[in-house]
Every structure is written in C-alpha cells, then in structure tokens.
gemmi code that builds the backbone of each chain (N, CA, C; Angstrom):
import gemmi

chains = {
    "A": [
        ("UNK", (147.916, 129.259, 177.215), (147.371, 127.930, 176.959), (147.084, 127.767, 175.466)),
        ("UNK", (147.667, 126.727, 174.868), (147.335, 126.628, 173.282), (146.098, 126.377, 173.377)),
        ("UNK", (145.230, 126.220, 172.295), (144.061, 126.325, 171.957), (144.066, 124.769, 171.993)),
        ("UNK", (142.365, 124.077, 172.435), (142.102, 122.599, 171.812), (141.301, 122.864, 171.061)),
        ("UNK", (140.993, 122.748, 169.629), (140.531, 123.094, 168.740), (139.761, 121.839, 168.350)),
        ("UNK", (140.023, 120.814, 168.954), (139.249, 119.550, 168.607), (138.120, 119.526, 169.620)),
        ("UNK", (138.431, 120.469, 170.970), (137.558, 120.469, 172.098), (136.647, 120.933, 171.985)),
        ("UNK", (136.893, 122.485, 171.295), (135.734, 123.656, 170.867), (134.736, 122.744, 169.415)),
        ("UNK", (135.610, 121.952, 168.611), (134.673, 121.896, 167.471), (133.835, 121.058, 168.167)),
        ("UNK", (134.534, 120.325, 169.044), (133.287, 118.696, 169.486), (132.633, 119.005, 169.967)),
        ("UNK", (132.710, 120.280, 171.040), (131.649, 120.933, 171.863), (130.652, 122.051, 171.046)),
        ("UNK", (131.078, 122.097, 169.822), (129.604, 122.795, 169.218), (128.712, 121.947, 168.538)),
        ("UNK", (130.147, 121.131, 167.439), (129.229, 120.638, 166.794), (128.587, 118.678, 167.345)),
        ("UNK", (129.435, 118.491, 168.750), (128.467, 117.630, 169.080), (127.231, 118.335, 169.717)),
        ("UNK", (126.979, 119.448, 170.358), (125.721, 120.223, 170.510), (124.536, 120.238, 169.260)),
        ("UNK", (125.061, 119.974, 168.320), (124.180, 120.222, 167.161), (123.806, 122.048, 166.545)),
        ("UNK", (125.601, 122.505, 167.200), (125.150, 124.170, 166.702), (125.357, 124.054, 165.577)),
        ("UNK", (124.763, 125.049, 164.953), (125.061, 125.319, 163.526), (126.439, 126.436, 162.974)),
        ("UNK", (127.292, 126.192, 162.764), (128.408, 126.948, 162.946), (129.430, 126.707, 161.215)),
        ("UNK", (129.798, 127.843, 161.267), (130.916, 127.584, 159.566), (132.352, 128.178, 160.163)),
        ("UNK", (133.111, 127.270, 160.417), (134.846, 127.504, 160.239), (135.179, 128.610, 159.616)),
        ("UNK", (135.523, 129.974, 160.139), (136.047, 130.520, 158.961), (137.330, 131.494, 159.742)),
        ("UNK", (138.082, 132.315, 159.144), (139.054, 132.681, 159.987), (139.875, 131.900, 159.723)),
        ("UNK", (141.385, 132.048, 160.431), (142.673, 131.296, 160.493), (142.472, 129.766, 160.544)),
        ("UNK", (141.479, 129.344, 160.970), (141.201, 127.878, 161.185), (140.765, 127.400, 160.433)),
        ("UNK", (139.467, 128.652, 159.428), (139.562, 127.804, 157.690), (140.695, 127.841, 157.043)),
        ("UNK", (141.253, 129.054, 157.118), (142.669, 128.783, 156.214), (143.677, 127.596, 156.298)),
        ("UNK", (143.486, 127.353, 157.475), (144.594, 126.146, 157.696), (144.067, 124.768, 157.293)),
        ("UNK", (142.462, 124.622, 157.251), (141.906, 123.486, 157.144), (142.325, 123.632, 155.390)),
        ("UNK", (141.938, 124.681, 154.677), (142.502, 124.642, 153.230), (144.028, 124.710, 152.906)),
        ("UNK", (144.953, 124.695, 153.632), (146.485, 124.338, 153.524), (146.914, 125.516, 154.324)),
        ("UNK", (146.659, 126.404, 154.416), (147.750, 127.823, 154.541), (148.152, 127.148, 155.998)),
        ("UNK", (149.845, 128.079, 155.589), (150.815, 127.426, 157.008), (150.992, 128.437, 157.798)),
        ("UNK", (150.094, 129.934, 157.632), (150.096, 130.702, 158.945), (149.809, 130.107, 160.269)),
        ("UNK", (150.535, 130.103, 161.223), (149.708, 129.843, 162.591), (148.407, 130.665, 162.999)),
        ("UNK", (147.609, 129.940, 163.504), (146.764, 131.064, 164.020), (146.146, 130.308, 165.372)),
        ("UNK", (145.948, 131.146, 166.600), (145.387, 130.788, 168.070), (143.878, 130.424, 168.515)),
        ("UNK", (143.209, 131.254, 167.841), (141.674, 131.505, 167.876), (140.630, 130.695, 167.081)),
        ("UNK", (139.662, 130.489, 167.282), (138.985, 130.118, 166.856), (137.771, 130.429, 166.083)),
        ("UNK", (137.846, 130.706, 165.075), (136.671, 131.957, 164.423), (135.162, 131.133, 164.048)),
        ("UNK", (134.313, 131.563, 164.388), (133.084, 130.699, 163.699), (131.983, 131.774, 163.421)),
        ("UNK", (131.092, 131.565, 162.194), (129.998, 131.958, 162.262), (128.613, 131.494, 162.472)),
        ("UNK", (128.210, 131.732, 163.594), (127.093, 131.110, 163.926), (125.500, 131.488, 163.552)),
        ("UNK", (124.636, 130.629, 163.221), (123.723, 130.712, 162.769), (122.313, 131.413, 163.749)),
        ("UNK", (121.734, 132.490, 163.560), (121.123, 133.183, 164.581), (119.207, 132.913, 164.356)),
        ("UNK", (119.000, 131.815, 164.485), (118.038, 131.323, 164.842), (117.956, 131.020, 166.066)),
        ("UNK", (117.079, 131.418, 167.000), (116.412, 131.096, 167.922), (117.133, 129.629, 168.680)),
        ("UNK", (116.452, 128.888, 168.291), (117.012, 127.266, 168.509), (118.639, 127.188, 168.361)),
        ("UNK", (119.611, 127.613, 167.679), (120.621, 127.397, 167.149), (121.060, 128.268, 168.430)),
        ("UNK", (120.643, 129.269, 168.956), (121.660, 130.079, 170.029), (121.228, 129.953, 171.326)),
        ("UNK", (120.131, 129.097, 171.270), (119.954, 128.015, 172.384), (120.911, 126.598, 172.567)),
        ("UNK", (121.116, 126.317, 171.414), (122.052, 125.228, 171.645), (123.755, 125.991, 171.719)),
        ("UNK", (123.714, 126.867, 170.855), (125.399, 127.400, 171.013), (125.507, 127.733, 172.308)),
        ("UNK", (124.536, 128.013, 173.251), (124.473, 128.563, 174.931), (125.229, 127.727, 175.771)),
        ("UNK", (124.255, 126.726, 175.680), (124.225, 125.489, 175.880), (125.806, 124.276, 175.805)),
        ("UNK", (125.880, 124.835, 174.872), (127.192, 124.057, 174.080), (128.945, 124.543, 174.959)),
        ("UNK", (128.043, 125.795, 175.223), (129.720, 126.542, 175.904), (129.808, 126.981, 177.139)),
        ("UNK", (128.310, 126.339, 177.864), (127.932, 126.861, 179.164), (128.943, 125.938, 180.614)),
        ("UNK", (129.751, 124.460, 179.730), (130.350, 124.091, 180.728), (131.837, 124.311, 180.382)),
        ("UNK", (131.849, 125.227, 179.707), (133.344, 125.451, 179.251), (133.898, 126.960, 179.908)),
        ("UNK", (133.694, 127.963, 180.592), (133.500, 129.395, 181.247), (133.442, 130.335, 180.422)),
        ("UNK", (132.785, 130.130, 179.227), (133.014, 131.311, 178.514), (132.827, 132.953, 179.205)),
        ("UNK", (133.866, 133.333, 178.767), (133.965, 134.916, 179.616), (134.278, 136.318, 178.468)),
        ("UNK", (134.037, 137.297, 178.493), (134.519, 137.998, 177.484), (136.037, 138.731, 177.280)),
        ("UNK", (136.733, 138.300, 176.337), (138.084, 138.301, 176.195), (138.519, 139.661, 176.480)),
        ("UNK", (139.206, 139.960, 177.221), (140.210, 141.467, 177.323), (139.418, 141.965, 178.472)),
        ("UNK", (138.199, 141.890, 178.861), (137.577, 142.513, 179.525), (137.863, 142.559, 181.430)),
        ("UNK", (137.878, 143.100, 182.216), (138.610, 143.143, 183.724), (137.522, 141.474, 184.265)),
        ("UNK", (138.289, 141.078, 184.895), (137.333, 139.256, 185.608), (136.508, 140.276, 186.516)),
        ("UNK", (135.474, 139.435, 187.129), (134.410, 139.552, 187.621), (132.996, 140.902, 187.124)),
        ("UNK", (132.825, 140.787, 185.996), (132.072, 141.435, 185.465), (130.575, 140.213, 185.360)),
        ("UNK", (129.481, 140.747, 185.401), (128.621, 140.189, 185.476), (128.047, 139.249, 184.055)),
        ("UNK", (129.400, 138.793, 183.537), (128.442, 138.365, 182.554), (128.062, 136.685, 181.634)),
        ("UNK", (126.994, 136.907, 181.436), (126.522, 135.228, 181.419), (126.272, 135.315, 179.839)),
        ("UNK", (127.008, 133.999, 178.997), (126.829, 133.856, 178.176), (125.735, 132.876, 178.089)),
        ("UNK", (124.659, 133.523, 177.616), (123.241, 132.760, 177.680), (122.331, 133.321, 176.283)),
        ("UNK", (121.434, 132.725, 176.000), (120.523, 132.911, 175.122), (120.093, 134.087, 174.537)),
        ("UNK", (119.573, 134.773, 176.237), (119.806, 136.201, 176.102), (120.440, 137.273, 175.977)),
        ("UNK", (121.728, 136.852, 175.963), (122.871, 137.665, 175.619), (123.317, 137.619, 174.292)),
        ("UNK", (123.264, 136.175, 173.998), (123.508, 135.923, 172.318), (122.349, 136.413, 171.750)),
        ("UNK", (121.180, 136.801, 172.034), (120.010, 137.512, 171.306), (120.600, 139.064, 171.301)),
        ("UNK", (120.656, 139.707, 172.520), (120.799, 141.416, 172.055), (122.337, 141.804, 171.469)),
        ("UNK", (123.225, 140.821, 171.618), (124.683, 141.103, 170.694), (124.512, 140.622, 169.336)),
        ("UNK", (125.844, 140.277, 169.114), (126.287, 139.754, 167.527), (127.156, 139.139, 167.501)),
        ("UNK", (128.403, 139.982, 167.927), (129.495, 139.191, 167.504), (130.507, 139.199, 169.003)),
        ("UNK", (130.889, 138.093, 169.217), (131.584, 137.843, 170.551), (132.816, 137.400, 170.584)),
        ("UNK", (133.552, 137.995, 171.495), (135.418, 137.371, 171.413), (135.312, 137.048, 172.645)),
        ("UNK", (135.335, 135.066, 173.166), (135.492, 134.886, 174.003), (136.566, 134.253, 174.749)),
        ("UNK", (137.021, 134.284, 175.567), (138.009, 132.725, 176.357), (137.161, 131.833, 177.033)),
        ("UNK", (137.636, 131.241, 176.383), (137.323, 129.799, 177.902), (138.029, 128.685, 177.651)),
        ("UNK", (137.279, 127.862, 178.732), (138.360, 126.960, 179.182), (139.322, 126.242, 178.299)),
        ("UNK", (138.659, 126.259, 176.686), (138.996, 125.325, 175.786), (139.957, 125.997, 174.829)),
        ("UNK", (140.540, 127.500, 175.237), (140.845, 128.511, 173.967), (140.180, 129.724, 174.110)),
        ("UNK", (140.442, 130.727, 173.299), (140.001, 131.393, 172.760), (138.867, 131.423, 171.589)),
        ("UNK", (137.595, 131.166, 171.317), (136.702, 131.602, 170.477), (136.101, 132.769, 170.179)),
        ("UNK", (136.011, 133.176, 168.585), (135.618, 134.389, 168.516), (134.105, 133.870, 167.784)),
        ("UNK", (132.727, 134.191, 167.673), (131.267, 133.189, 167.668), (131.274, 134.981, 166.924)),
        ("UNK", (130.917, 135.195, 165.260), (130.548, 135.913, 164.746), (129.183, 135.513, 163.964)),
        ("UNK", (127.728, 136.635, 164.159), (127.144, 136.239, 163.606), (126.237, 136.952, 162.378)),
        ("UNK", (127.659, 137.635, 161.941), (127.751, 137.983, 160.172), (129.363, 138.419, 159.916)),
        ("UNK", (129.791, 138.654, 158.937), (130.880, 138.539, 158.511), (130.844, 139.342, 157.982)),
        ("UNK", (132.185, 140.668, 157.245), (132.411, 141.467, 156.092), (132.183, 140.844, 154.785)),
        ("UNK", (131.492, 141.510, 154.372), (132.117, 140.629, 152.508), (131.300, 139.024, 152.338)),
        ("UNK", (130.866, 138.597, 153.838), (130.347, 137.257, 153.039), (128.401, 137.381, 153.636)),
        ("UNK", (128.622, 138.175, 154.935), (127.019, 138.209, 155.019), (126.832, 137.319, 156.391)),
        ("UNK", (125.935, 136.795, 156.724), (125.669, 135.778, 157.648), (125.495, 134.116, 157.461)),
        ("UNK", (125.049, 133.580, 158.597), (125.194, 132.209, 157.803), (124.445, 131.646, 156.552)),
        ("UNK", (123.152, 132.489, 156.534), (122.517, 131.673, 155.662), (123.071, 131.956, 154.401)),
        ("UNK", (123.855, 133.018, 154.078), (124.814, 133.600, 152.850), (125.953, 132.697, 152.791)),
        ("UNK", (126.546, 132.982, 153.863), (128.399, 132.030, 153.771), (128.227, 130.363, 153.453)),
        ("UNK", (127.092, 129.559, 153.950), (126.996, 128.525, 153.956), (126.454, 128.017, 152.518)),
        ("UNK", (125.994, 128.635, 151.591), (126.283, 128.394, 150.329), (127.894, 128.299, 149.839)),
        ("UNK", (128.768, 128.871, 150.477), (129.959, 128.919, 149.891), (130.708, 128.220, 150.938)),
        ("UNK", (130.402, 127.240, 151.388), (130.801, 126.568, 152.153), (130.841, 125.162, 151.866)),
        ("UNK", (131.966, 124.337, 152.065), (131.866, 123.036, 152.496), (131.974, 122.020, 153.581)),
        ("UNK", (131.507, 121.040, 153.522), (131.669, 119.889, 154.755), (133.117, 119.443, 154.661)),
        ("UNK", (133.926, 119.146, 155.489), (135.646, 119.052, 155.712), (135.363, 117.755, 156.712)),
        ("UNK", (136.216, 116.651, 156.931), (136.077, 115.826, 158.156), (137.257, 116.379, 158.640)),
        ("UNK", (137.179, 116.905, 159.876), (138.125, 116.875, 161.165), (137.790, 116.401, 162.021)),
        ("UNK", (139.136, 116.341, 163.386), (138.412, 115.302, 164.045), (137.518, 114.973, 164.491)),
        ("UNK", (137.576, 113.701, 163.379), (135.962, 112.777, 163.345), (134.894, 113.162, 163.549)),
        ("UNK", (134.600, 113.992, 163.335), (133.395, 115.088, 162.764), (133.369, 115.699, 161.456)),
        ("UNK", (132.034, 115.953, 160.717), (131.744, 116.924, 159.707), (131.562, 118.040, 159.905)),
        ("UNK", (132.234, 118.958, 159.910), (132.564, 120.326, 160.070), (132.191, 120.918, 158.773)),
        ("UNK", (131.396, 122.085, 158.736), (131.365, 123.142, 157.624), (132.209, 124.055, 157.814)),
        ("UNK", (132.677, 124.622, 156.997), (133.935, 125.416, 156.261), (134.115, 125.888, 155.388)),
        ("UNK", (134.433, 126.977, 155.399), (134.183, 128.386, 154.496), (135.075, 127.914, 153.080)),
        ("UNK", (134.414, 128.205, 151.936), (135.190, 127.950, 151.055), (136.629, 128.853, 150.731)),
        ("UNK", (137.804, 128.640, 150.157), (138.706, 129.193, 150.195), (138.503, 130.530, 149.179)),
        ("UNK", (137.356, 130.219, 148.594), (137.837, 131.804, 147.474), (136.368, 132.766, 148.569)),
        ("UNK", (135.500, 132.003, 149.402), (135.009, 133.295, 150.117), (135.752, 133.742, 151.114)),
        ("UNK", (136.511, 132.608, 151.743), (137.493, 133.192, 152.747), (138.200, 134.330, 152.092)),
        ("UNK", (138.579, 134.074, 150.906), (139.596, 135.704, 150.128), (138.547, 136.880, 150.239)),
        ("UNK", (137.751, 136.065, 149.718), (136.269, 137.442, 149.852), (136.393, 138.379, 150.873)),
        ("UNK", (135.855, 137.494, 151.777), (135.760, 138.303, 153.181), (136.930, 138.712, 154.083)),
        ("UNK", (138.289, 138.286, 153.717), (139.081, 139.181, 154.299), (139.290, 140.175, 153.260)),
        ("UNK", (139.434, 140.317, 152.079), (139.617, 141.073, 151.417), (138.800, 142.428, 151.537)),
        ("UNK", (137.555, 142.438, 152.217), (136.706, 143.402, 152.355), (136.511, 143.639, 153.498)),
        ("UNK", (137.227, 142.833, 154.111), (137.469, 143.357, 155.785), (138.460, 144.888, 155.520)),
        ("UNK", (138.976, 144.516, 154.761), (140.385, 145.596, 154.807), (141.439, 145.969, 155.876)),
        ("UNK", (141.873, 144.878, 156.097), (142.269, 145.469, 157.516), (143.752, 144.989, 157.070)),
        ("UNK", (145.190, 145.542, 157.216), (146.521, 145.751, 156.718), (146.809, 144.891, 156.943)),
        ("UNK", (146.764, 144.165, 158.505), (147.319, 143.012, 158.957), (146.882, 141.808, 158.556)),
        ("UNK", (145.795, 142.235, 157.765), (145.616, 140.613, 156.942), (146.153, 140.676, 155.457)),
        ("UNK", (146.777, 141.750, 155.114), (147.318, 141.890, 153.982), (148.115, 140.411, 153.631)),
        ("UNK", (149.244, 140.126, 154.275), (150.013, 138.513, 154.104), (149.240, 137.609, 154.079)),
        ("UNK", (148.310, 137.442, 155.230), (147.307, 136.213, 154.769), (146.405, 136.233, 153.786)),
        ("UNK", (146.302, 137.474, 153.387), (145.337, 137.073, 152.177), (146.016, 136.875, 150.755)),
        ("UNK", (147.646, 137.259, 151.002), (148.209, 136.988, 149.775), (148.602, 135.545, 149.483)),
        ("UNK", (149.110, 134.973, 150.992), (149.207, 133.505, 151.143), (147.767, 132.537, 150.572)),
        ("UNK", (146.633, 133.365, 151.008), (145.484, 132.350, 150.412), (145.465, 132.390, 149.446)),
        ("UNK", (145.916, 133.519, 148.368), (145.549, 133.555, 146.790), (146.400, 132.849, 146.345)),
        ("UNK", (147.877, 132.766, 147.097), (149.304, 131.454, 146.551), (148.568, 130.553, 146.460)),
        ("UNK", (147.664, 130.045, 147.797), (147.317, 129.017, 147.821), (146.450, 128.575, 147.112)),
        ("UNK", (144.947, 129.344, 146.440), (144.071, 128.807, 145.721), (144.643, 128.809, 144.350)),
        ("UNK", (145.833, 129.716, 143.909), (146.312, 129.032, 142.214), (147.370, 127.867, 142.468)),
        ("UNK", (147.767, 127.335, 143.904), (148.899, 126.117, 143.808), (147.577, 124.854, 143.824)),
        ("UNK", (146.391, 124.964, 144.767), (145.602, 123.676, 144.392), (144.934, 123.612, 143.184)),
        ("UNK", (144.472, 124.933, 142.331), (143.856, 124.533, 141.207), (144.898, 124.182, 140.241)),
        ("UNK", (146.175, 124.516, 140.303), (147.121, 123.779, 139.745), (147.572, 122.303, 139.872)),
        ("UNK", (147.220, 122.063, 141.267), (147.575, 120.888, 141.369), (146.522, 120.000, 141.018)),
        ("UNK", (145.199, 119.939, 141.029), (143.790, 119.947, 139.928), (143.743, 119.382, 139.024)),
        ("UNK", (144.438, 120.547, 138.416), (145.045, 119.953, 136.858), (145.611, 118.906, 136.400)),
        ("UNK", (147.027, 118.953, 137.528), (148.076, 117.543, 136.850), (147.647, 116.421, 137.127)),
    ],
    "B": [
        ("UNK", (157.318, 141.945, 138.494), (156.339, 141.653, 140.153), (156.077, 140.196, 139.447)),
        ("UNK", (156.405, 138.988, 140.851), (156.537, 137.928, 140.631), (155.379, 136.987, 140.132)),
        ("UNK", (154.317, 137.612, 140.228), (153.747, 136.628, 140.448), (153.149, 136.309, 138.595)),
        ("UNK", (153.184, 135.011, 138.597), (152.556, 134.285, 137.148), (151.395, 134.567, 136.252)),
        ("UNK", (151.624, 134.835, 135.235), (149.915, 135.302, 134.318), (148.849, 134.175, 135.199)),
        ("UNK", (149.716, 133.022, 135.147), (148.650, 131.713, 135.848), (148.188, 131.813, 137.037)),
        ("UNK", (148.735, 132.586, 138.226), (148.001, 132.950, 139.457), (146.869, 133.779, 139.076)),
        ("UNK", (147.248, 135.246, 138.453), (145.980, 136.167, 137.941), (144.625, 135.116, 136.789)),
        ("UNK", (145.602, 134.616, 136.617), (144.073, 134.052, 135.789), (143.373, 132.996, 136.587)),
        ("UNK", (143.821, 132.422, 137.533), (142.734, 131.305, 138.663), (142.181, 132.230, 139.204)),
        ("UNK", (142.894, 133.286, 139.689), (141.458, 134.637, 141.085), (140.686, 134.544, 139.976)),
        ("UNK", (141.437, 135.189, 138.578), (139.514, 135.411, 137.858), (138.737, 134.435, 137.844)),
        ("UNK", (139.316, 133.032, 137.410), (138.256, 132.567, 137.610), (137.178, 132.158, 138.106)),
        ("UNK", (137.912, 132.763, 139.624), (136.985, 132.651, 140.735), (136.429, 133.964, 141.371)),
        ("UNK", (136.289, 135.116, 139.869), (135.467, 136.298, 140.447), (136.762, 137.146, 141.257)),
        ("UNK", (138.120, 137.034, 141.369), (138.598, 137.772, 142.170), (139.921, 138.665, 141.312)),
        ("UNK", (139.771, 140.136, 141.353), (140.450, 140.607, 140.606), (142.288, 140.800, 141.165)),
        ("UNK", (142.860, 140.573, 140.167), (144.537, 140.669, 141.428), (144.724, 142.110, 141.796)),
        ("UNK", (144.871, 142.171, 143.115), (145.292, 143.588, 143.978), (146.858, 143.565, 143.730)),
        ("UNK", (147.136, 144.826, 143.377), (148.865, 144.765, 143.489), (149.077, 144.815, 144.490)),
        ("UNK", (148.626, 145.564, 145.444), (149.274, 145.601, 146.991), (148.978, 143.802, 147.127)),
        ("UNK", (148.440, 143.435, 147.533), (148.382, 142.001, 147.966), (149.624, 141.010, 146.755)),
        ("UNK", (149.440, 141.546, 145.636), (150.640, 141.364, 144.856), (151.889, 141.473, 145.077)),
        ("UNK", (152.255, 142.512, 145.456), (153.533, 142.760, 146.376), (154.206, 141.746, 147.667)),
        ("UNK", (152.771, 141.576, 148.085), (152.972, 140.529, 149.562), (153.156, 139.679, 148.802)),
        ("UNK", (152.961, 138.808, 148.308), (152.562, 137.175, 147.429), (154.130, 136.909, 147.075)),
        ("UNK", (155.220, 137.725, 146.919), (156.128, 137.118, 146.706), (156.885, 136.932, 147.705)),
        ("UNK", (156.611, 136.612, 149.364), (157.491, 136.485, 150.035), (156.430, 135.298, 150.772)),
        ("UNK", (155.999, 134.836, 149.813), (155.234, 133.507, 150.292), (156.021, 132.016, 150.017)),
        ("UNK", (155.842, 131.708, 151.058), (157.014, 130.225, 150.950), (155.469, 129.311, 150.008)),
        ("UNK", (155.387, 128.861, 148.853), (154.970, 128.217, 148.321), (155.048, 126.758, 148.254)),
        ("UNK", (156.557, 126.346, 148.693), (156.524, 124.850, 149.132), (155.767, 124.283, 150.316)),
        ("UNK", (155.732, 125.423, 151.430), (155.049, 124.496, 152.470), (153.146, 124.328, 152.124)),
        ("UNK", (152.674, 125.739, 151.376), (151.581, 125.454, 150.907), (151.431, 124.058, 150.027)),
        ("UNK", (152.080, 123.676, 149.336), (152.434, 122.393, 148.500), (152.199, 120.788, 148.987)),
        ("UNK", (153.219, 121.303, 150.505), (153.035, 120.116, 151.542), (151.920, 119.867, 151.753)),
        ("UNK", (151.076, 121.586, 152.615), (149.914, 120.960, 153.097), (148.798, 120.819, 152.345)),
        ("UNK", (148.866, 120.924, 150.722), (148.268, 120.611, 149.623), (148.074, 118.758, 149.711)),
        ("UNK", (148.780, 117.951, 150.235), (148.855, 116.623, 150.230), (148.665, 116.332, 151.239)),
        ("UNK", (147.946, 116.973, 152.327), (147.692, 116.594, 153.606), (145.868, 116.812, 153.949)),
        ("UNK", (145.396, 115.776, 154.315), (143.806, 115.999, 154.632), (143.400, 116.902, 155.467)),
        ("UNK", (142.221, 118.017, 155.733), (141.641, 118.938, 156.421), (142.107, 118.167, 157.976)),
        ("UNK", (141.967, 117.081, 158.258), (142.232, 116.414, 159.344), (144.237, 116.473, 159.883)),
        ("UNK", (144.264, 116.044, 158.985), (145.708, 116.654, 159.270), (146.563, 117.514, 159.454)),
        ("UNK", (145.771, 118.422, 158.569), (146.233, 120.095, 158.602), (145.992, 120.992, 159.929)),
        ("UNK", (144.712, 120.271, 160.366), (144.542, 120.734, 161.998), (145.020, 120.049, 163.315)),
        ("UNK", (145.571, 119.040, 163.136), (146.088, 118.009, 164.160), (147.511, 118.521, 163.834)),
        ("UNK", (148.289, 118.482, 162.817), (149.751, 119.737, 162.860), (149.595, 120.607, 163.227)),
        ("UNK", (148.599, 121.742, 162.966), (148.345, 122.693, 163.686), (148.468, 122.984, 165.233)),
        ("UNK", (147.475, 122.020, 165.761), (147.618, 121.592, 167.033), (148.858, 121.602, 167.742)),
        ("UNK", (149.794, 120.780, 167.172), (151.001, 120.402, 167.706), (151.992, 121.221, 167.616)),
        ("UNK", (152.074, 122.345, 166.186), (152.858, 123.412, 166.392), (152.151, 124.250, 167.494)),
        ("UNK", (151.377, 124.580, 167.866), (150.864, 125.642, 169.043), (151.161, 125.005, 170.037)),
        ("UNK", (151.252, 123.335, 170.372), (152.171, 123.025, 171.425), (153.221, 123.113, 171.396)),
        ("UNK", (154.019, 122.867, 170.263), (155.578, 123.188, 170.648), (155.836, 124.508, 171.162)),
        ("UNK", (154.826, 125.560, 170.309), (155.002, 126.896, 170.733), (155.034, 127.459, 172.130)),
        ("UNK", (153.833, 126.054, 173.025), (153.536, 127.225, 174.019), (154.926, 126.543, 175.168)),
        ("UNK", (155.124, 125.241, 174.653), (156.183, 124.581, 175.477), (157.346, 125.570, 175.251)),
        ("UNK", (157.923, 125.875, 174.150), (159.028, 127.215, 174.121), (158.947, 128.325, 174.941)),
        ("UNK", (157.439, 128.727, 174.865), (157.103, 129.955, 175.762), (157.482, 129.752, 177.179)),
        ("UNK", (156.769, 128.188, 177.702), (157.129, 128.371, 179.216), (158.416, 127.790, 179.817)),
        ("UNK", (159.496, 127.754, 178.125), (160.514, 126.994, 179.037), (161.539, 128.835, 178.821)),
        ("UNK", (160.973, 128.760, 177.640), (161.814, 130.557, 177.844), (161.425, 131.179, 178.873)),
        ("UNK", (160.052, 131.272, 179.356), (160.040, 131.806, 180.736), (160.915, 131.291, 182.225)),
        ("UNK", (160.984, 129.768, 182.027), (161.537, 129.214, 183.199), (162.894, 129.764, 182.769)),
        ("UNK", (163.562, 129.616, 181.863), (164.823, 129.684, 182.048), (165.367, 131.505, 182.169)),
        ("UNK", (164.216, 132.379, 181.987), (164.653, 133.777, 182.566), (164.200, 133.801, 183.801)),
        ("UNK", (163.860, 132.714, 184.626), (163.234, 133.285, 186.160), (162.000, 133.757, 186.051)),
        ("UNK", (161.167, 133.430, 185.221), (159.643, 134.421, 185.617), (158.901, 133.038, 186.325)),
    ],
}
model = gemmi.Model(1)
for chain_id, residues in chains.items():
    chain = gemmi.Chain(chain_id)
    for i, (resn, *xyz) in enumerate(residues, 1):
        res = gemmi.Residue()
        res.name, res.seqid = resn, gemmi.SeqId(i, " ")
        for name, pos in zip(("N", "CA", "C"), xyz):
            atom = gemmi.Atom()
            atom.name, atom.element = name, gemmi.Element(name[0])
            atom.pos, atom.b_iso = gemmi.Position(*pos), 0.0
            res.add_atom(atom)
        chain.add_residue(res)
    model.add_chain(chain)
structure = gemmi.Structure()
structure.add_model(model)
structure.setup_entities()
C-alpha cells in the first residue's frame, strides 16, 4: 500500500501534535528526487504532546512494524512514555515517530533548525536542509551515503539558484 | 573528482566540511531533476511524490497479476 502522506500529516498535525518532518519526506519537501515510503517525524516528548500524538493515531491501527500480528500492543500514552523511538504501520502507511535524532538532538534542539513549509494545506515544520545533512551524516549509516550526497547537490544547486 | 570549488564552498558555509567518500557519490547525481524540483513548491514536491508511489505500487500489482500471484 503506498503511503498517504497527506493522511498521516492531517492526522497529527490536525491533532495539534507537535512533530518536525525529517527523514526522506524532508528531503523531498526540500527538492531531492529520491523516493522514499515512510514517514519519519520527530516528536516532541512532553507530557501533553504524547497525549495528543496517542490520540492522533489511535483511529488509524497503529501496530509495531516487522513484529509477528497479535502481540499485545497498544499505542497509548503509556507506551509512548517508557519508549522513544517507534517504527510503526498503520492504516495510513508506514510511520516511523522518533523522539531524538543522531546529530540533531530532540525536538526542542531540531526545531530551531527547522522551518514552517505549507503542504497540504497545512503548516508543517520541517527540518532544515543543512540539519537534515547533519543528522544523516552522523547517523553514519552506508546506505545513506547517496542520499546524503544528493542533499549536498542539492543545498549548493538552491543556494545557487539564490543567487541568480 | 567532479565536484566544483562552488559546491565545497556552500557546505562551508553552512558549517559542513566536504567528505570525499560522499564526494565520490555526488557525481552520479542527476542534478537536473534536483533543478526541476528546485521550481516546484514544498506542496508540490509531495503531491508528485505521492503519485510516483502510486504509479509504483500500480506496477507492483500489475507485475504481480501478470505472473499469476
């Protein structure tokens, strides 16, 4: 099932979660023409905020990705309290709800380096393109080797284009 | 190694030093389509998005129909 990516954003951020785009889905919101399936976000771990992210994905089945079906588990308040970082499916896609990042920190860190983007018809926050280099870059991980070379094409073709 | 004094000097300016290994990758980067979606709004860039992962998954299930699965 392709991802609805307009489904997942409307369903957080009409919830009022606090969440920053980052992953393949910032890259693409800043130009890069990798495909990517998932949905990456970092979510903000206040109390209230993972009451509403609960909330936000509780009519969608969130389940934990790879894991055998019928395992007991409820994505709830209390679950988003004793974890961190979650790779889920549901009904809407695949979401992966991280709540800190390599290289950039958590939200209250990344969201300085972040901007507001309109997608659909919503204000979405979104990782800026030179922390997105950041934080994969210190992820280290091989397979992001191409995408992170594609993002650096990409941040000297817009500050070039800037210019003219 | 392809890439322009002018690429290495925008990472610095943004704090980022050039990796040769990632250097190496950078030249098998199609730079025109970055270009395209340089002229296309955050809104647009994800609504194409969208639609290539549909064409994709429509390929997937017609390649499946047409091997019998």
């Amino acid at each position: 099932m392709a991802s609805d990516f307009a489904g997942i954003v409307g369903a957080l951020v009409d919830s009022g979660v606090e969440v920053i785009v980052i992953g393949g889905l910032a890259a693409q919101a800043h130009g890069a023409a990798r495909l990517t399936q998932d949905a990456d976000f970092l979510y903000r771990r206040t109390p209230e905020n993972i009451d509403r992210l609960a909330a936000a994905l509780r009519a969608h089945a969130p389940y934990l990705r790879g894991a055998p079906p019928g395992l007991p588990f409820r994505f709830d308040a209390a679950t988003i309290q004793r974890g961190l970082n979650f790779t889920l499916t549901t009904a809407l896609g695949d979401v992966d709800l991280l709540g800190e990042i390599v290289g950039g920190g958590n939200y209250e860190d990344v969201i300085e380096h972040s901007s507001k983007l309109s997608v659909f018809g919503r204000d979405v926050s979104v990782i800026d393109l030179p922390a997105l280099i950041r934080a994969k870059r210190a992820a280290g991980r091989p397979k992001d080797l191409e995408a992170i070379a594609e993002l650096e094409a990409l941040l000297a073709e817009r500050e070039r284009s800037r210019e003219r | 190694m392809s890439q322009s004094p002018d690429d290495a000097a925008i990472l610095r300016q943004f704090g980022l030093e050039p990796d040769p290994v990632i250097e190496a990758y950078k030249k098998d980067v199609d730079r025109t389509l970055l270009r395209q979606n340089l002229m296309r709004t955050p809104d647009e860039r994800w609504k194409l998005l969208t639609a290539q992962l549909r064409l994709a998954e429509e390929l997937r299930r017609a390649g499946a129909k047409a091997r019998g699965e």
